[in-house]
N, C-alpha and C positions, 0 to 999 in steps of 0.2 A: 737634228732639228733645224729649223727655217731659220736664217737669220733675223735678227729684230727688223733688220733694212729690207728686207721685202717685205714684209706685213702689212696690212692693210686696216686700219683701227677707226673704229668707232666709239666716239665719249656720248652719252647724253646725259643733260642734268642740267637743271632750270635753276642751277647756278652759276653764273658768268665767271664768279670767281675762280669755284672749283673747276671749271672746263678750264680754264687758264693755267690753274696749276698742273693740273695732271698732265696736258699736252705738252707743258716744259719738262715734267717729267719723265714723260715718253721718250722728249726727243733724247735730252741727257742719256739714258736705257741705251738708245742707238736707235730709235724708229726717226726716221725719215720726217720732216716737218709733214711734208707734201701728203705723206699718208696719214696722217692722222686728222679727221674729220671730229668736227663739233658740231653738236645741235643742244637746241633746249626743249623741245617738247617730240612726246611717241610720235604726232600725226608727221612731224618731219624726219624724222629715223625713219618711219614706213618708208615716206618717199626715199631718202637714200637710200636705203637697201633696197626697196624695188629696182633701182636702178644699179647699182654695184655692189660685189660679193664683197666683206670684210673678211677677215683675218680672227679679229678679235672685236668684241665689242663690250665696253663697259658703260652699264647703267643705273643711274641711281633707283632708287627703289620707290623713293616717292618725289613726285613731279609738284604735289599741292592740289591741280586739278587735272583732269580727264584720267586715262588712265595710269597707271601704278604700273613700276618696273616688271612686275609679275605678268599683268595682263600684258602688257608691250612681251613680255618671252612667248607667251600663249599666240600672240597675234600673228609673230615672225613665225613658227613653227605652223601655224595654219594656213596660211601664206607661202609655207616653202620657201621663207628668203635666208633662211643659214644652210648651209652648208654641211656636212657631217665631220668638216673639218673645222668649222667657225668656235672659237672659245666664246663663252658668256657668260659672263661676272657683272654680279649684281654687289653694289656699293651703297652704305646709307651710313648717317650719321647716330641712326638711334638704336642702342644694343640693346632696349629692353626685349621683353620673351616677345611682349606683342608683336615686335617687328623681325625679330628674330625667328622665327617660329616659321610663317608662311616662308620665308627662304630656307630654310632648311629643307621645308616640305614641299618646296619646288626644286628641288634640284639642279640648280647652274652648276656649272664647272666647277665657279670658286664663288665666294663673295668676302669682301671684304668692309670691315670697319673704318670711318672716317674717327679719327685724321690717321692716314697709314704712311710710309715714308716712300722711297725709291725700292729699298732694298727688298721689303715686301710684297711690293708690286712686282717687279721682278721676278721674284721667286715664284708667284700664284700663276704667273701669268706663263712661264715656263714650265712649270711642272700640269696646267693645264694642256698648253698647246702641245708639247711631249704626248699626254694621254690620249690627248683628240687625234694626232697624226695617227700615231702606231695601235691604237683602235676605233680608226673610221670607220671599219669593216664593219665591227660589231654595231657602233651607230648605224649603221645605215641598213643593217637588216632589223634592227630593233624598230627605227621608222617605217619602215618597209613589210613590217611583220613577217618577216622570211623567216621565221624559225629553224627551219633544214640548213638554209643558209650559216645560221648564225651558229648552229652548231659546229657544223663543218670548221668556220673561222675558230672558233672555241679551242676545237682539236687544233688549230694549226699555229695559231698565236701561242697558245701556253707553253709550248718548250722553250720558245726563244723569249720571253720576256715572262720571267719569274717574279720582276717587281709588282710586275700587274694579277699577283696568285688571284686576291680576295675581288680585285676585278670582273674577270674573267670567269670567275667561281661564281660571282652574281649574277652574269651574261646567262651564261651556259643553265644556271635552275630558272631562270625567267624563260628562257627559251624552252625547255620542257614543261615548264607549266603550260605557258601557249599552245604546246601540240597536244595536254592532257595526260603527259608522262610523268604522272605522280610518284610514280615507284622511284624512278629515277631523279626525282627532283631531288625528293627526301632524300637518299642517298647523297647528290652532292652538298644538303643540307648539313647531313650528321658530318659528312667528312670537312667541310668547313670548319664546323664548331669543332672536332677534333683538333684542328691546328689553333686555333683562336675563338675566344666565347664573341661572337657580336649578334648584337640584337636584332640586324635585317633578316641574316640565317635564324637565329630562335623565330621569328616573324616567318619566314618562310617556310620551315620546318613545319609548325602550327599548320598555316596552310593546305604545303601537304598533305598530312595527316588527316587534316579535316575530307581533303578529298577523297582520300581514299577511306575516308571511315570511319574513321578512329578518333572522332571529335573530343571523348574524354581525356585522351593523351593532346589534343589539342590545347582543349580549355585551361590542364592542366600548366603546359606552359605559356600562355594567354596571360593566366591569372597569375604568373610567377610575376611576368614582365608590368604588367599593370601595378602591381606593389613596388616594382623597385621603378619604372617610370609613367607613374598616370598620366605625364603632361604629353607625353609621344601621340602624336596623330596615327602615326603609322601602325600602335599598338591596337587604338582605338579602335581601329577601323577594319585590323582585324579582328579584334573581339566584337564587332556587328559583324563581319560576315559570318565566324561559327555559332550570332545567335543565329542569323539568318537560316543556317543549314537545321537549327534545332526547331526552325518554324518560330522564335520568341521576338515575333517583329517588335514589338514595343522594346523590350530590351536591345536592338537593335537601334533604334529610335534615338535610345536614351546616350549608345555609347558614339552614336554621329554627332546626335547637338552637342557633346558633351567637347569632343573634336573641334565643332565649329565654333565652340566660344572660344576655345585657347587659339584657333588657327582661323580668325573669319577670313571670309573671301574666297574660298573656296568653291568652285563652280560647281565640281563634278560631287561634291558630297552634298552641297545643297538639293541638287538636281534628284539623287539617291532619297533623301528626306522626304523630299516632295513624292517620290514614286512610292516608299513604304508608306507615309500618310494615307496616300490615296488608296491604297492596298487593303489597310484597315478601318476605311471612310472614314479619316478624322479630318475632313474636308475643310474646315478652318485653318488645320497646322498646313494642310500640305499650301493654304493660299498662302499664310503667310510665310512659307517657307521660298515658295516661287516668287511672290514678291522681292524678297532678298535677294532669290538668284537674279532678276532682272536687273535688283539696283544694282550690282555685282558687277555685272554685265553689259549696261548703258552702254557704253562705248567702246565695244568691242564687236569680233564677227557673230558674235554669239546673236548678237541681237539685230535678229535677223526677224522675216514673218511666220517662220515657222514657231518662234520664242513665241511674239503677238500671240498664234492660234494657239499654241499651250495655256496662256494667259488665260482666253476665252473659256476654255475647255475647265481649268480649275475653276473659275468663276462660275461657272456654270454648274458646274458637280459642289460647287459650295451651296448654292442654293437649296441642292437637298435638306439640309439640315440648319442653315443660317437662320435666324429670326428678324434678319435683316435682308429677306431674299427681293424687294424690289428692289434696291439699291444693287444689287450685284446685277441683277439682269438688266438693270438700264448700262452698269460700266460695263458690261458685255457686250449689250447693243452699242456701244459707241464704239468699242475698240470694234466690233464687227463689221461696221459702217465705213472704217478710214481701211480697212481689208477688203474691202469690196470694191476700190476701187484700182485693187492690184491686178495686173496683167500677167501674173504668172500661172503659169498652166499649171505649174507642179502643185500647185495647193488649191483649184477650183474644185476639189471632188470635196476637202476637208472641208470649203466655205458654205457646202450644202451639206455636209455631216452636223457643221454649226450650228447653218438653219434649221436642221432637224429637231436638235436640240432646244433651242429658242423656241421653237413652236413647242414641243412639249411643256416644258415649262411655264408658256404663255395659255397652256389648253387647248391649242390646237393640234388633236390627236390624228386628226386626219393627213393633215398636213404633211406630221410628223413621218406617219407612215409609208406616203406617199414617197417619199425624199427616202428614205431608206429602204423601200424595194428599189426603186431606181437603183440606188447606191448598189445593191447586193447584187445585182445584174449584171451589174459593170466588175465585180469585183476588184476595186480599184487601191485596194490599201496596202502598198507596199511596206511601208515602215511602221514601228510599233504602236508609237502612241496615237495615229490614227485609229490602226486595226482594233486596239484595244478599248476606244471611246465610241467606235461602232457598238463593237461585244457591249458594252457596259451598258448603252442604249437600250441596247435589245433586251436587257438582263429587265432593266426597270420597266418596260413595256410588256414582259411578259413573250415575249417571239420567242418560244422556243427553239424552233428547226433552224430557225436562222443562226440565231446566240449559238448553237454547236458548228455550223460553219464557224460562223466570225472567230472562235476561240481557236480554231484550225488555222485559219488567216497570222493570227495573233502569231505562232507558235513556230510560221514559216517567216515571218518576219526576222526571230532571230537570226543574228551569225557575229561573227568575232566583236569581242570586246575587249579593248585593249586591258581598261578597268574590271576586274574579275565582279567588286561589289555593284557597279553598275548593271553588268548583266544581271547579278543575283538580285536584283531589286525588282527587274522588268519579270522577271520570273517569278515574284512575292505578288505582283501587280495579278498575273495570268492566273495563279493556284488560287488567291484566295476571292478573284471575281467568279471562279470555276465551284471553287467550296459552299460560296453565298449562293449563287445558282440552284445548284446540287442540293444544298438545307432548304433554300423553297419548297423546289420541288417534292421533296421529303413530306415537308410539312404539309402543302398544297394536297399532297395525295390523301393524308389523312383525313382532312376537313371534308374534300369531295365523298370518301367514302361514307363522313358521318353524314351529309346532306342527301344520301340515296337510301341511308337505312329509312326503313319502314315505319320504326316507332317514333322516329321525331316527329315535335312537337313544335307546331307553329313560328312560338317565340324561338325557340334553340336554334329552329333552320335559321332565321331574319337575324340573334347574332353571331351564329357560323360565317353566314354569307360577308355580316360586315366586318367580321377578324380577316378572312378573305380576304376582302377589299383595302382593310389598313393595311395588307404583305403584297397586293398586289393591285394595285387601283384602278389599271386598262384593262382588268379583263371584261369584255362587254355583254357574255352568258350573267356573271355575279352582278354587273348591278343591273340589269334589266329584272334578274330576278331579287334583287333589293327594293326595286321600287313598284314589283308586283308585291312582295310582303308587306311594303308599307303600306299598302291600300285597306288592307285590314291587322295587322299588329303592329303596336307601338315600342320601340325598342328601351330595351329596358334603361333607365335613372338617365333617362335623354329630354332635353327640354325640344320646348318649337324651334328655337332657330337654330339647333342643332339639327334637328330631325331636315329642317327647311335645307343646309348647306348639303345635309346627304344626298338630297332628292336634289340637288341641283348637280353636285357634284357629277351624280348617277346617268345625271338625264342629260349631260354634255358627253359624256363618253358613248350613251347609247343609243343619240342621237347623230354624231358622227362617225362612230362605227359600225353600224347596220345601216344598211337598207330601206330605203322609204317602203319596199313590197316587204321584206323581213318584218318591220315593227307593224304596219296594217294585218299581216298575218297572226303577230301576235296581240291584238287589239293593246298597243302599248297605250297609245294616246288615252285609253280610257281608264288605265291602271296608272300611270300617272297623276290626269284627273283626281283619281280619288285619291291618292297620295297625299294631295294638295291639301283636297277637301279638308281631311281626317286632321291635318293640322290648326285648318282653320274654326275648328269645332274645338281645340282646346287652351287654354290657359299657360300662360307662360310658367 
């Protein structure tokens, strides 16, 4: 191992005290005065580390304001400013679970409890950088997602460093999960638990299993490790992914929040929330779930303008079903408004997928349309959650031929996911916008067939057409012919200004999606006319 004399250290912590003690600490160790660096806040670590590789770096966990030791480890690794050799130890004064908990479930080298002495530090900080040296390899194809790589290192590390068995044994099944080599994973699962019972192997095992199959041997021990530890995030989180594989999104649902109240802060399982929400339109949860993730996120790379257009896009799909949908679409219009003034190329296709949407919403159907055959011409959606707020458009609008592109689009978007429930989320998103589609259409076909039979009967066709129109409200054949039946039948236990919003509703759709020569053909204007009439002849 390195001498302490050559290292290069990094403290942060927005206390003057502690950066004072520890750096007498250090030097007593044998680190070099010269190398060891203090700061008190993330935005100044970035810059130093932008500028020079550290050695080691310890950080407190919580700063007070901006962001937290976590997001600061999130920040360097997106950034590429450690190393595969760099130690990171995270340090805090508070051991309750709360704080306890997300460092566990982030993963640093070491972390340590305040007040800790010399000999401690020492010891974490030694038995760290020992690990990081003689397994850079396997870090840096784990960053690298080199799988083949990491195996290859797997085989060649494990004969000469046997302290590192359970290590190296975790490398090697992550790296076969990656390539989709289930058979194999489980095996160096079982043979792990053979030498020692630990619970990332039963977690991984579980896994496994689930992928190749076998999800009741899954669940079976899923549901072991959840009795003897419900508080594990990592249990949690696979017990959503095997509901996920059983299609039980709510249950799903239930074991993430369940995760995010013992462990908040968590980016990528909010982000998951928000993607199953949306999957099963609980378009309320998934806002306020993206909410969270943004406050989360303030101050880090995350929040970025592609975050902004997610924002939009939630807000927007919340208005389906909110009873407060003006107020969402003005805070859409405003965040869409400070987006419009961006110069980035890579998101102008989304800012008119936006518009599409706004104008739907606002009733302007034409508009709408306009902006997404454009769209569809270009074929312009690379990444998912674009592809998939196209599809979703189309879905509500009724475009069929198009909505089976866009879901082809959707599908090519995928590809590696570091996070296994991530992907599985973006795929709960696809199936069940694909399933809601699909039951339309189902249903849609039978309603058409009753509206051709022979024997119906005036009233039944007018409210066939308007069950129609509640599953599907652009189609512009159904309410053209809604507002010929209303000329002469009155729809059943409907007052006036019911009957009044139909015919308005009707008479915006089918006045901006036909043809001035189409509706003359169909003498519409005079079958509206009497629409009108027939209302004004009766009594509230």
């Amino acid at each position: 191992m390195q001498s302490f004399q050559t290292l290069k250290v990094l403290v942060i912590d927005d206390a003057p005290t502690f950066l004072f003690t520890i750096k007498s600490m250090l030097v007593k160790l044998g680190f070099l005065e010269n190398n060891v660096q203090t700061c008190k806040s993330a935005k100044v670590a970035l810059e130093l580390t932008s500028n020079k590789q550290f050695d080691v770096i310890i950080c407190d966990y919580n700063f007070g304001i901006g962001m937290n030791g976590k997001q600061l480890f999130e920040e360097f690794k997106h950034l590429n400013l450690l190393t595969d050799e760099t130690v990171f130890i995270l340090v805090t004064g508070d051991n309750s679970a709360a704080t306890v908990r997300p460092i566990i479930e982030l993963k640093p080298d070491e972390y340590l409890l305040k007040p800790f002495n010399a000999v401690s530090l020492k010891e974490r900080i030694s038995v760290a950088i020992r690990r990081r040296q003689k397994l850079s390899g396997l870090y840096s194809a784990e960053r690298m997602l080199d799988a083949q790589k990491g195996l290859q290192l797997c085989d060649d590390l494990a004969p000469f460093h046997p302290e590192y068995y359970f290590v190296i044994k975790r490398f090697r099944a992550s790296f076969l999960t990656m390539l989709q080599r289930y058979e194999q994973a489980k095996l160096v699962y079982e043979s792990t638990l053979e030498k020692k019972q630990l619970d990332w192997a039963k977690v991984g095992l579980a896994n496994s299993l689930a992928n190749l199959g076998q999800t009741d041997e899954a669940e079976t021990i899923i549901n072991q490790l959840l009795m003897t530890s419900p508080n594990d995030t990592r249990i949690r989180t696979e017990a959503a992914y095997l509901k996920l594989k059983s299609n039980d999104i709510p249950a799903a649902i239930s074991h993430l929040e369940i995760a995010s109240q013992l462990v908040p802060g968590n980016s990528e399982r909010e982000l998951v929330i928000v993607n199953l929400c949306l999957s099963v339109e609980d378009y309320q949860q998934a806002l306020y779930h993206y909410r969270l993730y943004l406050e989360i996120n303030k101050d880090t790379y995350r929040n970025n303008e592609f975050a902004k257009l997610t924002l939009i896009r939630v807000l927007l799909y919340a208005c389906r079903t909110s009873p407060n949908k003006a107020n969402l679409i003005e805070e859409a219009k405003h965040h869409f408004r400070l987006l419009m003034e961006s110069k980035n190329d890579a998101i102008q296709d989304e800012i008119e997928l936006i518009k599409a949407h706004i104008s739907l919403e606002l009733g302007y159907y034409r508009s709408a349309i306009t902006i997404l055959k454009d769209l569809h011409s270009k074929e312009c959606f690379s990444h998912f959650y674009a592809a998939y707020h196209y599809a979703w458009l189309l879905n509500i609008m009724s475009v069929e031929n198009e909505f089976n592109q866009a879901i082809h689009w959707c599908s090519q978007t995928f590809g590696y996911e570091h996070n296994q429930i991530v992907f599985s989320s973006k795929v709960a998103m696809l199936n069940e916008l694909k399933n809601s589609n699909e039951s339309k259409k189902a249903w849609l076909k039978q309603k058409y067939l009753k509206v051709r039979s022979d024997n119906i009967d005036s009233a039944t066709l007018l409210e066939t057409y308007l069950a129609i129109h509640e599953k599907a409200p652009l189609l512009k054949m159904v309410c053209l012919n809604i507002i010929k039946s209303l000329s002469y039948v009155w729809p059943q236990r409907a007052g006036v200004t019911q009957v009044r919003e139909i015919i308005s509703r009707c008479d915006n759709v089918v006045r901006q999606l036909y043809a001035e020569a189409e509706l003359d053909a169909n003498n519409y204007q005079d079958y509206y006319q009497a629409a009108l009439n027939r209302c004004k002849g009766r009594i509230e």
